[in-house]
TORPA-4810 file (N, C-alpha, C, O; in nm, 3 decimals):
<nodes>
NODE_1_-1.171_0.346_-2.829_-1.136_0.270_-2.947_-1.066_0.363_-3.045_-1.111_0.475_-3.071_X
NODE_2_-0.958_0.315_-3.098_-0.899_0.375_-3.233_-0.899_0.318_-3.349_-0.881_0.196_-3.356_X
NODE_3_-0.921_0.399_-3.469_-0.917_0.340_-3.596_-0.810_0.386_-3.666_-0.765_0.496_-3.635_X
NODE_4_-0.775_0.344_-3.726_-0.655_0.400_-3.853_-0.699_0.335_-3.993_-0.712_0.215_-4.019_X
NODE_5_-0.709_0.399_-4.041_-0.711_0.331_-4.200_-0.604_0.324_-4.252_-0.516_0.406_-4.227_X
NODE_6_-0.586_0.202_-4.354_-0.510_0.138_-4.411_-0.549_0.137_-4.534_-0.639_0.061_-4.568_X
NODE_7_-0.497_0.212_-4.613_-0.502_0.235_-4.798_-0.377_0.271_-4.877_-0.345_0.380_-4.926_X
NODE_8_-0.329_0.182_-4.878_-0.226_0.148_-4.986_-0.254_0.211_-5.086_-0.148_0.259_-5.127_X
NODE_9_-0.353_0.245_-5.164_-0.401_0.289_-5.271_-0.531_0.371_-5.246_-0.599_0.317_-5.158_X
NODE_10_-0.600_0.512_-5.308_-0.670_0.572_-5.278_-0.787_0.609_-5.303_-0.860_0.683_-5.237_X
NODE_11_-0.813_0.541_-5.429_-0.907_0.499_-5.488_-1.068_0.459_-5.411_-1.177_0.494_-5.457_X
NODE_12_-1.055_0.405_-5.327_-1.183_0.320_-5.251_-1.190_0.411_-5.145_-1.306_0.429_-5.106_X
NODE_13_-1.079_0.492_-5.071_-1.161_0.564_-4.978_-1.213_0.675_-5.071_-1.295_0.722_-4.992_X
NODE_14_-1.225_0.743_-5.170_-1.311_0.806_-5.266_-1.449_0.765_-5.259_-1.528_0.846_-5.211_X
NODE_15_-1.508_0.617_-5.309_-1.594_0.527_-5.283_-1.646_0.509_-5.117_-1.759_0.462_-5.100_X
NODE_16_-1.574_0.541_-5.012_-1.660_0.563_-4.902_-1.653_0.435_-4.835_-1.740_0.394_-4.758_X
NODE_17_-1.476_0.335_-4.884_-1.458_0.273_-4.787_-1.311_0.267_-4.837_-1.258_0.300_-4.943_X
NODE_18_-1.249_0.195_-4.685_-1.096_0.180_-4.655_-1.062_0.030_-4.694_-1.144_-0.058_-4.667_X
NODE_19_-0.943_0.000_-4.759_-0.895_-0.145_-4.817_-0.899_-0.221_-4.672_-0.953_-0.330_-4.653_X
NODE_20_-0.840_-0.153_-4.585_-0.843_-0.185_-4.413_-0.808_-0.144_-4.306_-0.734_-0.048_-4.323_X
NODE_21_-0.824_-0.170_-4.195_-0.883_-0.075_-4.082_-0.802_-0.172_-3.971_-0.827_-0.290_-3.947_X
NODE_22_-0.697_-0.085_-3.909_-0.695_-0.152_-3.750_-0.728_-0.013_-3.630_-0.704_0.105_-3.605_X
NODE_23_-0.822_-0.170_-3.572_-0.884_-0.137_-3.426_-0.785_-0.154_-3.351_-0.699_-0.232_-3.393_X
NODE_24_-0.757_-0.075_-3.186_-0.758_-0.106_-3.110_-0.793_-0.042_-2.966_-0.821_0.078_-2.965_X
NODE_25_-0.794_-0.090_-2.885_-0.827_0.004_-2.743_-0.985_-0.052_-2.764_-1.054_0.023_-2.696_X
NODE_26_-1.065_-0.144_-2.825_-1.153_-0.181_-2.809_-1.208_-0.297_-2.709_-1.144_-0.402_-2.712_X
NODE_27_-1.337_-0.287_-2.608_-1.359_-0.388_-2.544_-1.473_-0.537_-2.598_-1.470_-0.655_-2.564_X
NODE_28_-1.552_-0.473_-2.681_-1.666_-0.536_-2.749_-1.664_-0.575_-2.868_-1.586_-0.491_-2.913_X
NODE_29_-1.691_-0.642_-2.959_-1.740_-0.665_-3.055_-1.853_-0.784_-3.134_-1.861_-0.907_-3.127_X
NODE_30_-1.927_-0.686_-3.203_-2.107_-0.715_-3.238_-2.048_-0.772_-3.409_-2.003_-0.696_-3.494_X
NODE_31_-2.063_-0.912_-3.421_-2.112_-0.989_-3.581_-2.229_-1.004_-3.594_-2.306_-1.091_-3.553_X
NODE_32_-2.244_-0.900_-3.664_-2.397_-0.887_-3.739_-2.443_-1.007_-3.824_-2.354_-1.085_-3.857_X
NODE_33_-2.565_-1.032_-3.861_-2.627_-1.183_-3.911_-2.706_-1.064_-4.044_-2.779_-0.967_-4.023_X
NODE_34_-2.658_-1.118_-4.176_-2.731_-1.073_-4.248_-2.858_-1.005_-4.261_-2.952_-1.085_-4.257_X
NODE_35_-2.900_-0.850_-4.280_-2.968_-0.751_-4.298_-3.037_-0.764_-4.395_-2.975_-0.741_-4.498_X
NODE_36_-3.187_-0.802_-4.417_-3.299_-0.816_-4.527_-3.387_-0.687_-4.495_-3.383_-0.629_-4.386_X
NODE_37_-3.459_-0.654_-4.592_-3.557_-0.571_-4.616_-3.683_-0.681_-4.556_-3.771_-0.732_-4.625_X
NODE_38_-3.659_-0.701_-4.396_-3.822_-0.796_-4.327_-3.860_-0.689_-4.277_-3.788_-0.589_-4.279_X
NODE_39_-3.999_-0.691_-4.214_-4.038_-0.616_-4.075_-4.011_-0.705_-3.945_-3.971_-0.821_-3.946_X
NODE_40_-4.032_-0.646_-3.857_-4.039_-0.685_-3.734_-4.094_-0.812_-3.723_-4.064_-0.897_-3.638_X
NODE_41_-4.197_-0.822_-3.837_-4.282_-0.972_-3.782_-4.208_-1.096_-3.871_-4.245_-1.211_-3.896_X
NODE_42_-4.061_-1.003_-3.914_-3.981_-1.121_-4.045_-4.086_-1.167_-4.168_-4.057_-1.265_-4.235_X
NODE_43_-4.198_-1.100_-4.193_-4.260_-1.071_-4.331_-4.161_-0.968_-4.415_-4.124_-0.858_-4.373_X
NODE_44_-4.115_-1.049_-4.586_-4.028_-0.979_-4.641_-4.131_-0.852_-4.711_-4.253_-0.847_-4.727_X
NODE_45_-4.050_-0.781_-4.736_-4.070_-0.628_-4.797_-4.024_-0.581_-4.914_-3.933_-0.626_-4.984_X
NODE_46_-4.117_-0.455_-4.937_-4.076_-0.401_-5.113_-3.999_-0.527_-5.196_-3.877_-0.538_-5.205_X
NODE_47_-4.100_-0.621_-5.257_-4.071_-0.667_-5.333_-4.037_-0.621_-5.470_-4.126_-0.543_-5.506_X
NODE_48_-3.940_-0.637_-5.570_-3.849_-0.629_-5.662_-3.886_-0.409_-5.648_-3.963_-0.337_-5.711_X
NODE_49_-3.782_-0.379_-5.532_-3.766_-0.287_-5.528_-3.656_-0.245_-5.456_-3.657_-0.182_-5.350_X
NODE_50_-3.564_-0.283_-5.517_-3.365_-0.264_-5.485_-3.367_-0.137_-5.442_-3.270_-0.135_-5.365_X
NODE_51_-3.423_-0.011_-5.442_-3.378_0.054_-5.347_-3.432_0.081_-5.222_-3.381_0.136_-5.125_X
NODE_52_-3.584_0.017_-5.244_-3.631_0.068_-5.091_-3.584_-0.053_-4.961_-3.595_-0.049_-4.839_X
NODE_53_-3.517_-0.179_-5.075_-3.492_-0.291_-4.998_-3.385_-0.250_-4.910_-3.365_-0.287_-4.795_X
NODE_54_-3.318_-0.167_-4.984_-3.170_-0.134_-4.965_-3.193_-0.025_-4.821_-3.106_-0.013_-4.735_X
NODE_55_-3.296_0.032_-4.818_-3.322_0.121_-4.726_-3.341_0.083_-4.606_-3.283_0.133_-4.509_X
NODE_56_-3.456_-0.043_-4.598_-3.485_-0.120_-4.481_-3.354_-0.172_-4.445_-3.305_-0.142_-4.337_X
NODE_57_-3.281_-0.262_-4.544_-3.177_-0.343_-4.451_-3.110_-0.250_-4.387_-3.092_-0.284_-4.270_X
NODE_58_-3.059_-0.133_-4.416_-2.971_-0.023_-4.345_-3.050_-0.005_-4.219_-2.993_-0.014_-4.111_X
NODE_59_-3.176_0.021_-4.227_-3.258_0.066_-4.095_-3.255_-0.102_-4.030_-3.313_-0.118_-3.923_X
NODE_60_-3.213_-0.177_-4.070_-3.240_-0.285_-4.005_-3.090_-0.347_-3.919_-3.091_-0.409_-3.813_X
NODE_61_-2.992_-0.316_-3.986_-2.866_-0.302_-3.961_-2.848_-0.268_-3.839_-2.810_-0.331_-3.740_X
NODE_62_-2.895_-0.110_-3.865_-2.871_0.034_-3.749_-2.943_-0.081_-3.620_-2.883_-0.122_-3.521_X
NODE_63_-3.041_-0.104_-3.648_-3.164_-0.157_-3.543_-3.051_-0.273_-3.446_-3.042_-0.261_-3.324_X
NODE_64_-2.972_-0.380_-3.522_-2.896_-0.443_-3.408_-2.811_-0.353_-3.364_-2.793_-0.335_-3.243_X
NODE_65_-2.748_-0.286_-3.456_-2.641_-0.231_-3.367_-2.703_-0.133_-3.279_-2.641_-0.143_-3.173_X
NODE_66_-2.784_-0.053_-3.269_-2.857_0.026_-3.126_-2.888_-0.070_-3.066_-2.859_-0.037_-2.951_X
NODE_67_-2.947_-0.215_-3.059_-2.977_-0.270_-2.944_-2.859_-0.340_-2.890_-2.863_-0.428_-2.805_X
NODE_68_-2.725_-0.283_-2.960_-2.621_-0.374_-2.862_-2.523_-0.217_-2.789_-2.415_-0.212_-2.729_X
NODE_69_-2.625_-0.102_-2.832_-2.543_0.018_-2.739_-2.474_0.018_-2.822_-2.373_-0.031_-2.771_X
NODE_70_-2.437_0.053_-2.986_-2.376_0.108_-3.103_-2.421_0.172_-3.191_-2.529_0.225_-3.170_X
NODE_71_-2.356_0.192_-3.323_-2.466_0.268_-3.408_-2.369_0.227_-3.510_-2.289_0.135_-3.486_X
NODE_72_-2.371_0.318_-3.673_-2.274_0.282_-3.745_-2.147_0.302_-3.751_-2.065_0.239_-3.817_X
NODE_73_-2.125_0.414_-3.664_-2.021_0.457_-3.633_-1.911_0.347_-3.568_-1.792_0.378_-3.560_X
NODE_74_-1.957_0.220_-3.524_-1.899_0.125_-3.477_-1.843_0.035_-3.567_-1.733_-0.018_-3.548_X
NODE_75_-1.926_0.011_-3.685_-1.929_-0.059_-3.805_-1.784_-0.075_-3.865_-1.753_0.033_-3.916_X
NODE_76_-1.705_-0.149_-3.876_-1.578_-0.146_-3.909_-1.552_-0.261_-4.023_-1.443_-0.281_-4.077_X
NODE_77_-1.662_-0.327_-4.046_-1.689_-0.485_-4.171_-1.788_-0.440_-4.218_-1.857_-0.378_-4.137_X
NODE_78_-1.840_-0.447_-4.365_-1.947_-0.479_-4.439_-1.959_-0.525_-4.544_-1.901_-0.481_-4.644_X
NODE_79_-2.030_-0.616_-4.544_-2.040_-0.759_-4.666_-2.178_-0.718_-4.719_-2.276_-0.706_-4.646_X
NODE_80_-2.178_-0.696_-4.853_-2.336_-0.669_-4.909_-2.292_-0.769_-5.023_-2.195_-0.776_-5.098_X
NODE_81_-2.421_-0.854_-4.999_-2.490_-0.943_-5.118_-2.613_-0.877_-5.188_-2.704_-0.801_-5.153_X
NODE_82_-2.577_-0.935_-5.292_-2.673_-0.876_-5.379_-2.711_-0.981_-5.473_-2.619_-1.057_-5.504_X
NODE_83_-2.852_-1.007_-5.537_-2.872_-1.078_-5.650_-2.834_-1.008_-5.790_-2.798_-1.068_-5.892_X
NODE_84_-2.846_-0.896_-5.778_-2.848_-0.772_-5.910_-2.687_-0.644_-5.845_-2.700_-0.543_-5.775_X
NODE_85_-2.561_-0.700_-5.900_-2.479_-0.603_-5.879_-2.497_-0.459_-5.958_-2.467_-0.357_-5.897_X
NODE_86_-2.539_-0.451_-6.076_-2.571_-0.325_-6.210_-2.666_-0.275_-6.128_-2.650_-0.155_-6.103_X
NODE_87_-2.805_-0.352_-6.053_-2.932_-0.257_-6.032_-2.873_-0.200_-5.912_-2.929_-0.095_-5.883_X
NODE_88_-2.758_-0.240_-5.813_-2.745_-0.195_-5.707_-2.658_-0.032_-5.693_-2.685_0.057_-5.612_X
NODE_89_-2.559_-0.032_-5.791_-2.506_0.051_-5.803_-2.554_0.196_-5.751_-2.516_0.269_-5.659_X
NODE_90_-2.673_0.207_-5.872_-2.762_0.303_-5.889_-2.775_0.365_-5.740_-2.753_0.484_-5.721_X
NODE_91_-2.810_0.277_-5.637_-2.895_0.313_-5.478_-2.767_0.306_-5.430_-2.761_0.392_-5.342_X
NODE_92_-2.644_0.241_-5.441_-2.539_0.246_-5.351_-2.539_0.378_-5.302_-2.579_0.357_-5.187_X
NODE_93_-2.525_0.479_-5.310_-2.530_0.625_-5.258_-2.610_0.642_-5.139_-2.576_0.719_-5.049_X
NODE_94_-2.710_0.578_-5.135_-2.793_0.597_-5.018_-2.690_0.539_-4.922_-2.648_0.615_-4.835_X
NODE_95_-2.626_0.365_-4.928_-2.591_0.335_-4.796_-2.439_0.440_-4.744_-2.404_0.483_-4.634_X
NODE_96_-2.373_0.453_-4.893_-2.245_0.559_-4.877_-2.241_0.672_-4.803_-2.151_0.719_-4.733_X
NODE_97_-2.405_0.727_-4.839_-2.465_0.853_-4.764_-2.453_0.820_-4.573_-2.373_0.876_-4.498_X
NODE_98_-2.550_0.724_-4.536_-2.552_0.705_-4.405_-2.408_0.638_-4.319_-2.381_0.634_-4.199_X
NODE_99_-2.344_0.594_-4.426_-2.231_0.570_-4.335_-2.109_0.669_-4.334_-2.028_0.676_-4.241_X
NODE_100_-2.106_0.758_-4.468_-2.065_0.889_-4.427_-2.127_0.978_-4.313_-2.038_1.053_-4.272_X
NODE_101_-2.240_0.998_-4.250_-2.320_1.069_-4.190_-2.252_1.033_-4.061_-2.202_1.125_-3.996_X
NODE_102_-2.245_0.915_-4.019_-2.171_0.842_-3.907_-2.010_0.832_-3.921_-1.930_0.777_-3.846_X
NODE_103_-1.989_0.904_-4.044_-1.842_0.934_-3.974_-1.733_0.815_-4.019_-1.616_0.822_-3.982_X
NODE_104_-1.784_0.701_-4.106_-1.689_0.573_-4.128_-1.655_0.517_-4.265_-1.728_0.548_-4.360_X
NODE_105_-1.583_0.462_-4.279_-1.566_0.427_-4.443_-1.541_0.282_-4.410_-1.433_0.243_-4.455_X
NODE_106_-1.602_0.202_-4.352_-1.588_0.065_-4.330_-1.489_-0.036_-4.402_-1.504_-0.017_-4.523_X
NODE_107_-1.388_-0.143_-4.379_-1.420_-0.198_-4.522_-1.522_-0.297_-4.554_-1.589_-0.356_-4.468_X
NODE_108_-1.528_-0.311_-4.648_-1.645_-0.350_-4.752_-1.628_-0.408_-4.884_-1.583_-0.363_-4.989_X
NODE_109_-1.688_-0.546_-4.841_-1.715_-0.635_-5.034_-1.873_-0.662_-5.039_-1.959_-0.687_-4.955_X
NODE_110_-1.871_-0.646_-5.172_-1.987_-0.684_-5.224_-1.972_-0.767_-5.295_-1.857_-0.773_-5.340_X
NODE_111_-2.033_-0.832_-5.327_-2.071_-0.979_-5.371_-2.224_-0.976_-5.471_-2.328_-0.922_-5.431_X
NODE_112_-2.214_-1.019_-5.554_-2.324_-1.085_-5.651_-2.340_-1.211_-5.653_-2.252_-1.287_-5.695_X
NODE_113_-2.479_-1.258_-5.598_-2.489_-1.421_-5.572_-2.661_-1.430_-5.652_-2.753_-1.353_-5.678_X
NODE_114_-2.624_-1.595_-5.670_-2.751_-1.626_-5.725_-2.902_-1.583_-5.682_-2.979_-1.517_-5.751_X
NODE_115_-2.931_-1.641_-5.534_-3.025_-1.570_-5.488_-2.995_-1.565_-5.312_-2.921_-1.644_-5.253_X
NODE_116_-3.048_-1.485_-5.267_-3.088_-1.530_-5.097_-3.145_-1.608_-5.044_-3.215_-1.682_-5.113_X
NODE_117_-3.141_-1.625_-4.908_-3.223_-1.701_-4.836_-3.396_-1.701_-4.895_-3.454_-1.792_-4.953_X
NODE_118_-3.449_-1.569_-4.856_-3.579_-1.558_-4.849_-3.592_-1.509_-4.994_-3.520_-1.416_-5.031_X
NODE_119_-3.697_-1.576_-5.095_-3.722_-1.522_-5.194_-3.777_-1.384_-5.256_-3.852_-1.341_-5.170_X
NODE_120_-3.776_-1.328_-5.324_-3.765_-1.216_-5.361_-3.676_-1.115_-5.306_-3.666_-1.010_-5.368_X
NODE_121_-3.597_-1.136_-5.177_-3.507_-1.041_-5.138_-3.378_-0.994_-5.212_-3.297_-1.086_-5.207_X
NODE_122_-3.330_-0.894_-5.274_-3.256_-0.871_-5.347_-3.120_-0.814_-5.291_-3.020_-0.788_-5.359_X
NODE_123_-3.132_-0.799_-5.158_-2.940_-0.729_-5.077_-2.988_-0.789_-4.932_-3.094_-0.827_-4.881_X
NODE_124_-2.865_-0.778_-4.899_-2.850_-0.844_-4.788_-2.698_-0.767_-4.714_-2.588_-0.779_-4.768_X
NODE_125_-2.719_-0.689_-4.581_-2.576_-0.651_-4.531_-2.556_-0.724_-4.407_-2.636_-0.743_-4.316_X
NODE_126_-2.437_-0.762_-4.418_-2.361_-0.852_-4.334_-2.217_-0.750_-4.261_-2.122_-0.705_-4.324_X
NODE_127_-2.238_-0.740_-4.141_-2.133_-0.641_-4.027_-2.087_-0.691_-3.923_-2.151_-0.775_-3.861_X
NODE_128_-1.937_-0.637_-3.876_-1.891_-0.685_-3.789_-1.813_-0.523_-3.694_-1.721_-0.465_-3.751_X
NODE_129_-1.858_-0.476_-3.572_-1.872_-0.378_-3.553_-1.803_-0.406_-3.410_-1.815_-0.514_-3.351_X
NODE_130_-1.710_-0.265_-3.346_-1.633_-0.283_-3.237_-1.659_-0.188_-3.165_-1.692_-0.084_-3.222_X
NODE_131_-1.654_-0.190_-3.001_-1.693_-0.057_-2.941_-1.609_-0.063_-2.794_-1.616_0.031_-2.715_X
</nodes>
């Protein structure tokens, strides 16, 4: 698979993502279903705690993409919802951190919405990943 980034402007790959990205030479591709701070048993977690929420969904993320034989490094879409865009800021660094670690600057919108699915959940990542 090859990537090239596409940035017209340079600004956002600073920020730790690309305006846009063409794939090709790829055979697969994994659409991720929105990433909550659940456990395993889909009981939600760290309630009104935006960054540790923010932590699980990443580990929860990673979790489909290893069970489809990927990792983030594959990750080439990411959609983060959020109820609180201001409280998120703050923790954004953590997910910037792990997807620098893997090597990618995805692109990426975030979004501020009323609430989520499951109550009290405060982010939510949504991916679309090629391998």
């Amino acid at each position: 698979m090859e990537r090239v980034a596409v940035n017209p402007v340079t600004w956002s790959a600073e920020m730790g993502f690309n305006q846009g990205e063409v794939v090709s030479g790829h055979s697969r591709t994994l659409y991720i279903s929105g990433q909550t701070a659940m456990n395993g048993d889909g009981i939600p977690q760290h309630d009104d705690d935006l960054a540790a929420q923010l932590a699980l969904s990443i580990d929860n993320l990673e979790a489909v993409l290893g069970e489809a034989g990927m990792s983030l490094a594959n990750l080439v879409r990411l959609n983060v919802y959020t109820t609180d865009v201001d409280a998120l800021f703050p923790h954004y660094g953590v997910l910037a951190s792990r997807l620098g670690a893997a090597g990618v600057a995805p692109t990426t919108t975030m979004l501020g919405v009323m609430r989520l699915a499951i109550p009290g959940q405060m982010v939510e990542l949504e991916g679309t990943a090629v391998g």
